[in-house]
C-alpha angles and dihedrals in degrees: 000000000000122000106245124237142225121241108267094238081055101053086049090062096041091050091044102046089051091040098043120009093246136071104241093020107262112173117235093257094049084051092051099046092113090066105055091101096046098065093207122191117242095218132063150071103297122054121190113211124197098169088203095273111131084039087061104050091083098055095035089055090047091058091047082057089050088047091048100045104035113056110231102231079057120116082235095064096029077063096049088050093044085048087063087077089057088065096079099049098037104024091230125126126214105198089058095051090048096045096040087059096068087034118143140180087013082146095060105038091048091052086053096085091038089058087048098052088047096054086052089052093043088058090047107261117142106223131190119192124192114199101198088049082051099092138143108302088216098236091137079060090061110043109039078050114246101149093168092059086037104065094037088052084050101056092047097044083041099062099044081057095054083048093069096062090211123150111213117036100199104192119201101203117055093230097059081049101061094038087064099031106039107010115031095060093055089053106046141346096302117191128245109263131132109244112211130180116232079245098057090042093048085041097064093060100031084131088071096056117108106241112240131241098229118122107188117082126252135227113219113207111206124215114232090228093047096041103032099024105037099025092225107137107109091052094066087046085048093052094041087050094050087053094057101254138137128227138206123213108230102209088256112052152136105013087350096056120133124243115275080212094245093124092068100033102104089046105037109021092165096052082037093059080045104052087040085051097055097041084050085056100047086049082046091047082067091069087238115121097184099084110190121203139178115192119071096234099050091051085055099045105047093047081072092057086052112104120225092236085045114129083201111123114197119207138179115242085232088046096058097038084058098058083074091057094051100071 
Protein backbone atom coordinates (compact mmCIF):
# COMPACT_ATOMS: atom_id res chain seq x y z
CA UNK A 1 0.00 0.00 0.00
CA UNK A 2 1.19 3.33 -0.82
CA UNK A 3 2.43 5.71 1.80
CA UNK A 4 0.14 8.44 1.81
CA UNK A 5 1.04 11.75 1.31
CA UNK A 6 0.37 15.61 2.83
CA UNK A 7 -0.96 18.02 0.90
CA UNK A 8 1.73 19.83 -0.57
CA UNK A 9 0.47 23.66 1.11
CA UNK A 10 0.64 21.88 3.94
CA UNK A 11 4.01 20.55 3.73
CA UNK A 12 5.17 24.40 2.92
CA UNK A 13 3.85 25.57 6.46
CA UNK A 14 4.98 22.83 8.21
CA UNK A 15 8.64 23.21 6.57
CA UNK A 16 8.57 26.91 7.10
CA UNK A 17 7.31 27.15 10.66
CA UNK A 18 10.32 24.38 11.82
CA UNK A 19 12.82 25.99 9.54
CA UNK A 20 12.02 29.28 10.24
CA UNK A 21 9.65 30.10 13.10
CA UNK A 22 7.08 31.40 10.86
CA UNK A 23 4.64 29.91 8.30
CA UNK A 24 5.69 31.64 4.84
CA UNK A 25 9.30 32.65 6.17
CA UNK A 26 9.10 36.12 7.21
CA UNK A 27 12.07 37.18 8.80
CA UNK A 28 11.72 38.67 12.26
CA UNK A 29 12.19 42.50 10.90
CA UNK A 30 9.63 42.10 8.05
CA UNK A 31 7.28 40.76 10.89
CA UNK A 32 7.99 43.88 13.16
CA UNK A 33 7.60 46.64 10.55
CA UNK A 34 4.60 47.91 12.16
CA UNK A 35 6.73 48.94 15.27
CA UNK A 36 9.22 50.91 14.04
CA UNK A 37 7.32 54.11 15.18
CA UNK A 38 6.53 52.93 18.45
CA UNK A 39 9.87 52.70 19.75
CA UNK A 40 8.98 50.09 22.07
CA UNK A 41 11.26 48.99 24.73
CA UNK A 42 12.50 45.18 24.59
CA UNK A 43 12.41 44.71 28.22
CA UNK A 44 9.79 44.83 30.51
CA UNK A 45 6.37 43.21 32.12
CA UNK A 46 4.28 43.24 29.61
CA UNK A 47 5.11 41.69 26.40
CA UNK A 48 2.99 42.23 23.41
CA UNK A 49 2.99 39.09 20.88
CA UNK A 50 1.96 39.29 17.60
CA UNK A 51 3.18 35.95 16.47
CA UNK A 52 3.23 37.26 13.10
CA UNK A 53 -0.26 36.42 12.40
CA UNK A 54 -2.16 39.50 10.88
CA UNK A 55 1.09 40.09 9.02
CA UNK A 56 0.58 36.88 7.56
CA UNK A 57 -3.06 37.00 6.29
CA UNK A 58 -1.97 38.75 3.15
CA UNK A 59 0.34 36.51 2.15
CA UNK A 60 -1.60 33.47 3.43
CA UNK A 61 -4.52 34.54 1.46
CA UNK A 62 -2.28 35.12 -1.54
CA UNK A 63 -1.03 31.30 -1.45
CA UNK A 64 -4.87 29.97 -1.04
CA UNK A 65 -5.39 32.12 -4.57
CA UNK A 66 -2.10 30.23 -6.16
CA UNK A 67 -3.67 26.55 -4.73
CA UNK A 68 -7.19 27.42 -6.25
CA UNK A 69 -6.11 28.67 -9.67
CA UNK A 70 -2.98 26.44 -10.59
CA UNK A 71 -3.66 23.12 -10.53
CA UNK A 72 -0.92 21.17 -8.29
CA UNK A 73 0.12 18.52 -10.49
CA UNK A 74 0.96 21.78 -12.78
CA UNK A 75 4.83 22.57 -13.83
CA UNK A 76 3.99 25.97 -12.21
CA UNK A 77 3.50 24.75 -9.12
CA UNK A 78 5.98 21.73 -9.47
CA UNK A 79 8.30 24.78 -9.83
CA UNK A 80 7.04 26.62 -6.83
CA UNK A 81 7.57 23.16 -4.65
CA UNK A 82 11.47 22.38 -6.46
CA UNK A 83 12.25 26.36 -5.62
CA UNK A 84 11.88 25.40 -1.83
CA UNK A 85 15.76 23.73 -2.07
CA UNK A 86 17.02 27.03 -3.21
CA UNK A 87 15.98 28.56 0.58
CA UNK A 88 19.16 27.16 2.48
CA UNK A 89 21.85 28.37 0.09
CA UNK A 90 20.18 31.90 -0.86
CA UNK A 91 17.89 32.71 2.12
CA UNK A 92 15.06 33.43 -0.15
CA UNK A 93 12.13 32.07 0.03
CA UNK A 94 9.84 31.23 -2.92
CA UNK A 95 6.51 30.82 -1.44
CA UNK A 96 6.73 34.26 -0.08
CA UNK A 97 7.70 35.91 -3.48
CA UNK A 98 5.38 34.38 -4.92
CA UNK A 99 2.82 35.07 -2.33
CA UNK A 100 3.95 38.90 -1.69
CA UNK A 101 3.21 39.57 -5.54
CA UNK A 102 -0.58 39.10 -5.31
CA UNK A 103 -0.38 40.64 -1.71
CA UNK A 104 -3.28 42.94 -0.57
CA UNK A 105 -4.36 45.02 2.46
CA UNK A 106 -0.49 44.50 3.90
CA UNK A 107 -1.16 48.14 5.34
CA UNK A 108 -4.06 47.16 7.40
CA UNK A 109 -3.28 44.15 8.63
CA UNK A 110 0.34 45.46 9.71
CA UNK A 111 -1.29 48.64 11.66
CA UNK A 112 -3.35 46.20 13.44
CA UNK A 113 -0.86 45.44 16.07
CA UNK A 114 0.34 49.49 16.25
CA UNK A 115 -2.98 50.41 17.00
CA UNK A 116 -2.97 47.68 19.56
CA UNK A 117 -0.04 48.59 21.24
CA UNK A 118 -1.39 52.25 21.27
CA UNK A 119 -4.56 51.50 22.80
CA UNK A 120 -2.42 49.56 25.66
CA UNK A 121 -0.41 52.56 26.10
CA UNK A 122 -3.53 54.96 25.97
CA UNK A 123 -5.06 52.96 29.10
CA UNK A 124 -1.64 53.17 30.93
CA UNK A 125 0.15 49.75 30.36
CA UNK A 126 3.86 49.82 29.80
CA UNK A 127 4.48 47.52 27.12
CA UNK A 128 8.15 45.91 25.56
CA UNK A 129 8.09 44.19 22.54
CA UNK A 130 11.25 41.88 21.10
CA UNK A 131 11.09 41.26 17.70
CA UNK A 132 13.36 38.42 17.42
CA UNK A 133 11.29 36.60 20.69
CA UNK A 134 8.22 37.40 18.51
CA UNK A 135 8.00 34.20 16.65
CA UNK A 136 5.06 31.68 15.18
CA UNK A 137 2.92 30.61 18.03
CA UNK A 138 2.60 27.16 16.31
CA UNK A 139 -0.93 27.00 16.15
CA UNK A 140 -0.74 25.65 12.53
CA UNK A 141 1.38 22.66 14.59
CA UNK A 142 -1.68 21.91 16.63
CA UNK A 143 -4.56 21.86 14.50
CA UNK A 144 -3.67 20.19 11.21
CA UNK A 145 -2.37 17.72 13.73
CA UNK A 146 1.58 17.32 13.71
CA UNK A 147 2.25 16.48 17.38
CA UNK A 148 5.94 15.42 16.71
CA UNK A 149 6.84 18.94 15.25
CA UNK A 150 4.62 20.29 17.79
CA UNK A 151 6.27 19.42 20.97
CA UNK A 152 9.87 19.98 19.56
CA UNK A 153 8.55 23.78 18.22
CA UNK A 154 7.28 24.13 21.79
CA UNK A 155 10.45 23.56 23.74
CA UNK A 156 12.37 25.92 21.55
CA UNK A 157 9.49 28.89 21.42
CA UNK A 158 9.14 28.11 24.87
CA UNK A 159 12.42 28.95 25.99
CA UNK A 160 12.88 32.29 24.10
CA UNK A 161 9.90 33.10 25.89
CA UNK A 162 11.25 32.28 29.08
CA UNK A 163 14.27 34.49 27.85
CA UNK A 164 12.21 37.77 28.02
CA UNK A 165 11.61 37.62 31.65
CA UNK A 166 8.51 39.27 31.19
CA UNK A 167 5.50 38.73 33.42
CA UNK A 168 2.42 39.02 31.55
CA UNK A 169 2.46 37.65 27.80
CA UNK A 170 -0.84 39.64 26.28
CA UNK A 171 -1.45 37.99 23.05
CA UNK A 172 -3.52 39.89 20.26
CA UNK A 173 -4.74 37.05 18.22
CA UNK A 174 -6.83 34.12 20.20
CA UNK A 175 -4.76 31.35 18.70
CA UNK A 176 -1.37 32.54 20.01
CA UNK A 177 -3.53 32.72 23.52
CA UNK A 178 -4.58 29.02 23.92
CA UNK A 179 -1.34 27.70 22.69
CA UNK A 180 0.21 29.28 25.62
CA UNK A 181 -2.37 29.04 27.74
CA UNK A 182 -4.02 25.52 27.06
CA UNK A 183 -1.88 23.77 25.00
CA UNK A 184 1.59 24.53 25.42
CA UNK A 185 1.75 23.38 29.52
CA UNK A 186 0.45 20.15 28.84
CA UNK A 187 3.10 19.70 26.27
CA UNK A 188 6.59 20.99 28.02
CA UNK A 189 7.91 23.06 31.20
CA UNK A 190 6.20 26.00 30.45
CA UNK A 191 7.19 29.28 32.55
CA UNK A 192 5.20 31.04 34.79
CA UNK A 193 3.72 33.90 33.04
CA UNK A 194 0.08 35.20 32.94
CA UNK A 195 -1.26 34.89 29.34
CA UNK A 196 -3.78 37.56 28.54
CA UNK A 197 -5.59 38.15 25.59
CA UNK A 198 -5.38 42.07 24.01
CA UNK A 199 -9.62 41.85 25.08
CA UNK A 200 -9.18 41.04 28.83
CA UNK A 201 -6.38 43.61 29.04
CA UNK A 202 -8.37 46.17 27.33
CA UNK A 203 -11.20 44.90 29.40
CA UNK A 204 -9.72 45.93 32.91
CA UNK A 205 -9.61 49.37 32.06
CA UNK A 206 -12.64 49.57 29.68
CA UNK A 207 -13.73 52.98 32.13
CA UNK A 208 -10.67 54.97 30.45
CA UNK A 209 -11.84 54.47 26.88
CA UNK A 210 -13.20 57.40 25.16
CA UNK A 211 -16.63 56.57 24.28
CA UNK A 212 -17.26 56.71 20.25
CA UNK A 213 -19.43 58.70 18.35
CA UNK A 214 -21.10 55.70 16.11
CA UNK A 215 -25.02 55.26 16.27
CA UNK A 216 -25.82 52.13 14.47
CA UNK A 217 -25.42 48.99 16.34
CA UNK A 218 -22.68 46.41 15.80
CA UNK A 219 -22.56 42.44 15.43
CA UNK A 220 -19.81 41.03 17.07
CA UNK A 221 -18.69 37.71 15.52
CA UNK A 222 -16.91 35.47 18.14
CA UNK A 223 -14.47 33.55 17.46
CA UNK A 224 -14.96 29.95 18.62
CA UNK A 225 -11.09 29.96 20.32
CA UNK A 226 -11.61 33.07 21.90
CA UNK A 227 -15.30 32.31 23.06
CA UNK A 228 -15.25 28.34 23.73
CA UNK A 229 -11.46 27.90 24.38
CA UNK A 230 -10.52 30.72 26.07
CA UNK A 231 -14.03 31.67 27.63
CA UNK A 232 -13.61 35.66 26.63
CA UNK A 233 -17.45 36.99 25.01
CA UNK A 234 -18.88 39.19 27.40
CA UNK A 235 -15.61 41.29 27.53
CA UNK A 236 -15.91 42.44 24.04
CA UNK A 237 -19.94 43.29 24.87
CA UNK A 238 -18.45 45.19 28.34
CA UNK A 239 -15.97 47.26 26.36
CA UNK A 240 -18.57 48.04 23.41
CA UNK A 241 -21.22 49.19 26.35
CA UNK A 242 -18.51 51.61 28.22
CA UNK A 243 -17.96 53.25 24.82
CA UNK A 244 -21.09 54.05 24.42
CA UNK A 245 -22.24 51.37 21.65
CA UNK A 246 -24.76 49.45 21.11
CA UNK A 247 -24.74 45.58 20.07
CA UNK A 248 -26.81 43.34 18.39
CA UNK A 249 -27.01 39.57 19.31
CA UNK A 250 -26.51 37.22 15.59
CA UNK A 251 -28.76 33.68 16.44
CA UNK A 252 -25.48 31.89 16.96
CA UNK A 253 -23.20 33.71 19.42
CA UNK A 254 -20.71 33.76 22.51
CA UNK A 255 -19.61 29.59 23.10
CA UNK A 256 -22.42 28.70 20.59
CA UNK A 257 -21.02 30.95 17.61
CA UNK A 258 -20.75 29.42 13.93
CA UNK A 259 -17.34 28.96 11.96
CA UNK A 260 -16.22 31.89 10.12
CA UNK A 261 -14.70 28.78 7.60
CA UNK A 262 -11.03 29.71 8.23
CA UNK A 263 -10.18 26.22 9.45
CA UNK A 264 -10.66 24.88 6.26
CA UNK A 265 -9.58 27.56 4.28
CA UNK A 266 -6.00 26.30 3.08
CA UNK A 267 -7.50 23.07 2.27
CA UNK A 268 -10.86 23.87 0.94
CA UNK A 269 -10.88 27.49 -0.23
CA UNK A 270 -14.14 26.97 -2.15
CA UNK A 271 -16.36 25.19 1.20
CA UNK A 272 -14.34 27.78 3.17
CA UNK A 273 -15.95 31.02 0.97
CA UNK A 274 -19.22 28.98 1.67
CA UNK A 275 -19.19 28.43 5.22
CA UNK A 276 -17.80 32.26 5.57
CA UNK A 277 -21.00 33.26 3.15
CA UNK A 278 -23.80 31.71 5.35
CA UNK A 279 -22.39 32.81 8.75
CA UNK A 280 -22.16 36.84 6.80
CA UNK A 281 -25.82 36.36 6.15
CA UNK A 282 -27.02 35.13 9.85
CA UNK A 283 -24.76 38.67 11.38
CA UNK A 284 -26.60 40.39 8.47
CA UNK A 285 -29.87 38.81 9.54
CA UNK A 286 -29.34 41.34 12.81
CA UNK A 287 -29.94 44.50 10.58
CA UNK A 288 -26.35 45.73 11.68
CA UNK A 289 -23.97 46.28 8.90
CA UNK A 290 -20.90 47.12 11.06
CA UNK A 291 -19.57 43.20 11.86
CA UNK A 292 -16.68 43.29 14.64
CA UNK A 293 -14.30 40.59 14.94
CA UNK A 294 -11.05 39.60 17.15
CA UNK A 295 -9.24 36.93 15.95
CA UNK A 296 -6.88 37.44 12.25
CA UNK A 297 -8.31 34.65 10.50
CA UNK A 298 -11.79 35.35 11.03
CA UNK A 299 -11.39 38.65 9.87
CA UNK A 300 -9.92 37.01 6.69
CA UNK A 301 -12.34 34.43 6.20
CA UNK A 302 -15.26 35.92 6.53
CA UNK A 303 -14.21 38.93 4.13
CA UNK A 304 -14.56 36.13 1.45
CA UNK A 305 -18.11 35.46 2.40
CA UNK A 306 -18.66 39.05 1.99
CA UNK A 307 -20.52 39.85 -1.39
CA UNK A 308 -19.31 42.64 -3.59
CA UNK A 309 -22.90 44.38 -3.53
CA UNK A 310 -22.86 43.67 0.22
CA UNK A 311 -23.63 46.62 2.35
CA UNK A 312 -21.71 44.46 5.19
CA UNK A 313 -18.62 46.51 6.71
CA UNK A 314 -15.72 44.04 8.86
CA UNK A 315 -13.92 45.39 11.28
CA UNK A 316 -11.22 44.31 13.78
CA UNK A 317 -12.19 44.61 17.46
CA UNK A 318 -8.68 46.72 17.85
CA UNK A 319 -9.71 48.76 14.52
CA UNK A 320 -12.99 50.07 15.86
CA UNK A 321 -11.71 50.79 19.79
CA UNK A 322 -9.00 53.13 18.01
CA UNK A 323 -11.31 55.39 16.27
CA UNK A 324 -11.88 56.79 19.77
CA UNK A 325 -8.14 57.55 20.18
CA UNK A 326 -7.89 59.59 16.56
CA UNK A 327 -9.81 62.68 17.44
Amino acid sequence: MPAKKIPPVLEILRDNIMNYGNPLALKPKENATWAKDLLLPTKGEILFYSGGEYQLLPYIDSLVKTITYVDSTSKIFSWLMEARKIVNLTGINAEKIYASLLAKDKARFYSINYKAVVILQKLGYEVCYDSQSDLYSGALLYELGFWRDLKNYASRLTEIIRKTQAKTLVCISPHAAEMFKLIYPQLIDFPQIEVITFIELVWRKREFLPPLNFDNPVVIHDSCRLARELGVSQELRDILSSVNVKSVEPFRNREWTTCCGGPSKMLFPQISKIVAGRRIAELAETGARTVLTSCPYCLSALQSGVDNSSEIMLEDFVEFLYRGFEK
